[in-house]
C-alpha positions as CSV (number, residue, x, y, z in Angstrom):
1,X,0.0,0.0,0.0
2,X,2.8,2.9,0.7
3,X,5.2,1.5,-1.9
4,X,4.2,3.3,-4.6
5,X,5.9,6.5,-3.7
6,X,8.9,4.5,-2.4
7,X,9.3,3.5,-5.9
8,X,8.9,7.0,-7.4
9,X,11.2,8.1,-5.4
10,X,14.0,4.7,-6.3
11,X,13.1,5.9,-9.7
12,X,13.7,9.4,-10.0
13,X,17.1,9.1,-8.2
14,X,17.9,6.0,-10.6
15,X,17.1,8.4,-13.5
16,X,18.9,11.4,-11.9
17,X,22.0,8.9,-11.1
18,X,21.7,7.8,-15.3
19,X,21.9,11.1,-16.9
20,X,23.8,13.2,-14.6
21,X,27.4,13.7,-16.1
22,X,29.7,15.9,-14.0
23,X,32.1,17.6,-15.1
24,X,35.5,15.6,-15.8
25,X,39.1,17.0,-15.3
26,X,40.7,15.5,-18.4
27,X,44.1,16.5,-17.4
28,X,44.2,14.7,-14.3
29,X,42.5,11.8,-16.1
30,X,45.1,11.7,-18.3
31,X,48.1,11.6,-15.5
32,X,46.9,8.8,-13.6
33,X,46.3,6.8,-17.1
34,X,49.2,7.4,-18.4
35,X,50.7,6.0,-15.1
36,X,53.2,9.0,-14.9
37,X,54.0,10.7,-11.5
38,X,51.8,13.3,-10.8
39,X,54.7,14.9,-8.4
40,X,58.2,14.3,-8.6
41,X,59.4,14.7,-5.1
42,X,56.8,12.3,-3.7
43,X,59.6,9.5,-3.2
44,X,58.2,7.3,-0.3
45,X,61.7,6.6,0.9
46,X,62.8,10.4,0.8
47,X,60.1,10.8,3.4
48,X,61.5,8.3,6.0
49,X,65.1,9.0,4.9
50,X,65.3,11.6,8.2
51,X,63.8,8.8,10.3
52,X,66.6,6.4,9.5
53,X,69.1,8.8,10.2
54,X,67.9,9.9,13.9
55,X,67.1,6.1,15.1
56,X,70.6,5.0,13.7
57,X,73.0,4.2,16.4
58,X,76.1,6.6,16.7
59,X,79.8,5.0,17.1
């Protein structure tokens, strides 16, 4: 008996979900696609390079 405007509702967000397109940022789709680095100083072991050096043992 109430699920008629259950379903109106399923469907209009199905049909808002199908023929909404947001807008795309090409560029950044094309960076991560072509596998490329977006950054070049992002080195994971740069980062923990400073680490290493304070929890090494002095002689």
């Amino acid at each position: 008996m109430g699920r008629g405007r259950a379903k109106a509702k399923q469907t209009r967000i199905a049909r808002e979900l199908k023929y909404f397109s947001p807008q795309t940022d090409l560029t950044a789709l094309q960076h991560e696609l072509s596998g490329v680095p977006h950054a070049v100083d992002d080195d994971p072991d740069e980062a923990y390079a400073d680490y290493e050096r304070e929890e090494a043992p002095s002689r």
